[in-house]
N, C-alpha and C positions, 0 to 999 in steps of 0.2 A: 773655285772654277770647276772643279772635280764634281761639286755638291749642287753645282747649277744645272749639268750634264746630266747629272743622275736626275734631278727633278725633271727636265727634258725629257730624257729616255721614259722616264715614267709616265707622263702625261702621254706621249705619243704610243705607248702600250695599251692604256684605257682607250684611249681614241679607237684604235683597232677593235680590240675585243668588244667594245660597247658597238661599233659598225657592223659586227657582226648578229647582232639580237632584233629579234623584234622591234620595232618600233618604240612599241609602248612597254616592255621591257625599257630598252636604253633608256629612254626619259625616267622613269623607276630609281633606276640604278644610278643614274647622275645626281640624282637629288637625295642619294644618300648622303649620311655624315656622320661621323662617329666620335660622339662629345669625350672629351680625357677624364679617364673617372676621379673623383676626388677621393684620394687615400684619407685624411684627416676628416668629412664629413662621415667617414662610414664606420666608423670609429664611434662606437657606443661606451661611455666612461662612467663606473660607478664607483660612487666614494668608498673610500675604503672604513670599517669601524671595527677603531682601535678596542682590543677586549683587553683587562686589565689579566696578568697572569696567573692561570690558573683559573676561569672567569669561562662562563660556559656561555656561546651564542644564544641568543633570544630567538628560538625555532616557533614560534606563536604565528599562526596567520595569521595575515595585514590585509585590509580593505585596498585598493587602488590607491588611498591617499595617504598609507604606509598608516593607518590606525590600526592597532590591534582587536582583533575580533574577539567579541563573546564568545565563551566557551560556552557549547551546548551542553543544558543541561539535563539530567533524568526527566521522562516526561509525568508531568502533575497529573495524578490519580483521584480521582473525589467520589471514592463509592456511594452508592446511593443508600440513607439510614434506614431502620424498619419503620413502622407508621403502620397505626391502624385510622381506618376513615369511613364516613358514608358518605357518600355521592351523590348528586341528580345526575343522570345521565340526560342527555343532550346533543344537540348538533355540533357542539364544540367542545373540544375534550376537558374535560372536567378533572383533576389530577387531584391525587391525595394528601391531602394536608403530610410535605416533610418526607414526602415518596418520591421517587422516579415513574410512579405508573400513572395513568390517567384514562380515563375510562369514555368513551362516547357513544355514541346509538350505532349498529352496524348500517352497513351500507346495504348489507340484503332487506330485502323488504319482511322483516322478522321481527316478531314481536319483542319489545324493548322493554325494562322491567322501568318504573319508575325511579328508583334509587338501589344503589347495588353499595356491599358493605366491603373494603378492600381491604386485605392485610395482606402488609409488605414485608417483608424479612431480609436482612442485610447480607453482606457478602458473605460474612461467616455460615449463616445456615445456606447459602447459595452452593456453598462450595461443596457444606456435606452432602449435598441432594446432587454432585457430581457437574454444577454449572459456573456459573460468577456474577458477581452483582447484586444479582436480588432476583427474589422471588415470592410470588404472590397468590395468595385464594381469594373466589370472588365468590358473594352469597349474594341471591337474590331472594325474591318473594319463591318464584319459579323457577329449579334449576334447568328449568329446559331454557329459557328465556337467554337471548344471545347479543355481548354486547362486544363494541369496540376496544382495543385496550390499544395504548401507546406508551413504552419504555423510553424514556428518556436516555440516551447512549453518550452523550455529549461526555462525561464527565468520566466514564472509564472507555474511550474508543481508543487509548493509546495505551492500556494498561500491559499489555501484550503486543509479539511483533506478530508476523507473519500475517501481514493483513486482518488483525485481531477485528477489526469494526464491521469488515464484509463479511464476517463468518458466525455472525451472532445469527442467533435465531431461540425460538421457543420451543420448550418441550413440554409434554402434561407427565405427570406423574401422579401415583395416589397418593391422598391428601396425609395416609397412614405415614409415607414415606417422611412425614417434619417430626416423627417422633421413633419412628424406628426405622430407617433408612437402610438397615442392612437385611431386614426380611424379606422373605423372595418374593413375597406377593408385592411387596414395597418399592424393590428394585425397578420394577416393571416404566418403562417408560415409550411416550409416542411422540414421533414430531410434528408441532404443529406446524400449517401453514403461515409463513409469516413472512415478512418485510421489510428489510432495513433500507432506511434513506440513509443516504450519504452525505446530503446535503443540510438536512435538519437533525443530525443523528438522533433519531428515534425509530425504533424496533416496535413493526403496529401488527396485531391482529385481531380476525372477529373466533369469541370464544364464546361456550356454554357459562354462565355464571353457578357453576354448581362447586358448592365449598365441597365436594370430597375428593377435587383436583386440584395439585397445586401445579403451576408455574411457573419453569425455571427459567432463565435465561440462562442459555450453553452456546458454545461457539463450536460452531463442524469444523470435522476436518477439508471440507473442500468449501471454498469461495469464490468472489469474483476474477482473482489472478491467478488461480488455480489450486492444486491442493497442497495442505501442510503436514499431508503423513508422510513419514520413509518409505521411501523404494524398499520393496522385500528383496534381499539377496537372496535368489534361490540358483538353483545349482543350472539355471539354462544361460547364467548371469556368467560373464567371465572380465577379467581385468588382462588389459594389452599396454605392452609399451610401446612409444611411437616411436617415428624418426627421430625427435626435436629432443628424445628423453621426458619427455612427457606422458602420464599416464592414461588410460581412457576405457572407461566402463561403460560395456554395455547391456542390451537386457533386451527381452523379444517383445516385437513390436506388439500394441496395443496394452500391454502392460499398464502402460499412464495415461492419462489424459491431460488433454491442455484444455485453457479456460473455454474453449468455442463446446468444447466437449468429443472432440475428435480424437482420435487415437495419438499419442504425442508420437515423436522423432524418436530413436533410439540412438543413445551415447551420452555420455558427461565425461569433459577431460579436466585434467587438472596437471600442474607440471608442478 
């Protein structure tokens, strides 16, 4: 009886208060309802797995359908070997027998030699001449005569991190440089203009075919995500501790550049 009363009093209290609203309020609010939640559906249950004692969990990522995942592995490197070749050069690149390099008519309207003679050299002399890969001289009839060249990248574009395949590029050095590399007249090197697609990984550009330049391939320090040399600590540089316990270096503005080529942000935290 007690419990009828009370649903009574209850019902006649909404009645009031909803008389009191808006129109279109009260219609709203009558047509509320508030469903009972289900303790047991909300309840997420995962099997338990029994380890035998002393038995260490199996911490291997799993796919969605609980398969264990491939472990990544080192990425495959395939330097390019050395190769000597002669060539027609052509509208279409013409590549040397067993090389990375391949040779086609420049795009300028320049005179083109008929056959150009290419020697390629492997990573190992890549490396002493201060580059990676390979590197190559080009002989013509004519050494003024100017032809296309395209590197094949595919095969060491992961050899290195730091965005290794955007930062390739060509340098000429003298040709003296493949037999005495540490002579000063030998050291001497210039960048050339060049190219790399990312899509075909190949490093292309138009060069003189004159043997007493060789061609390295070298990877800059600055590329398409920005640059890959250390910040110089100099003494206008200072190290601050934060609120959080966290540390945070900064350094004066224009110091760096970011990829567009503008002066970067100043600060790096670390905690």
């Amino acid at each position: 009886m007690k419990r009828f009363r009370s649903s009574c009093v209850a019902a006649v209290v909404l009645a009031m208060g909803l008389s009191g609203l808006p129109p279109a309020l009260a219609q709203a609010a009558s047509r509320q309802t508030t469903s009972i939640a289900d303790a047991d559906g909300s309840v997420t249950t995962i099997d338990r797995t029994e380890l035998r004692a002393g038995a260490r969990p199996d911490t291997r990522p799993v796919d969605p359908q609980g398969r264990p995942l491939a472990a990544a592995g080192a990425a495959k490197v395939d330097w390019p070997d050395a190769g000597e070749d002669t060539v027609t050069v052509g509208t279409k690149p013409a590549r040397a027998a067993g090389t990375a390099v391949a040779v086609t008519a420049p795009r300028s309207r320049t005179a083109a030699p008929e056959t150009v003679e290419v020697k390629a050299y492997g990573n190992t002399k890549a490396r002493q001449l201060g580059g990676h890969a390979t590197a190559f001289t080009l002989e013509a009839a004519d050494p003024a005569d100017r032809v296309g060249v395209r590197v094949d990248t595919s095969g060491f574009r992961r050899a290195f991190g730091a965005d290794f395949e955007t930062r390739l590029r060509l340098v000429a050095k003298p040709a003296c440089a493949l037999t005495t590399p540490r002579a000063a007249a030998c050291e001497k090197s210039s960048p050339v203009k060049s190219r790399i697609d990312l899509v075909t990984h190949t490093l292309s550009a138009e060069v003189a075919a004159d043997p007493d330049t060789v061609f390295v391939v070298a990877a800059a320090p600055d590329g398409e995500t920005g640059s890959a040399t250390a910040t110089t600590l100099a003494s206008s540089s200072k190290w601050q501790v934060a609120s959080d316990g966290g540390t945070r270096w900064t350094w004066p503005p224009g110091t760096r550049t970011t990829p567009g080529g503008s002066p970067g942000t100043t600060g790096s935290t670390t905690s």
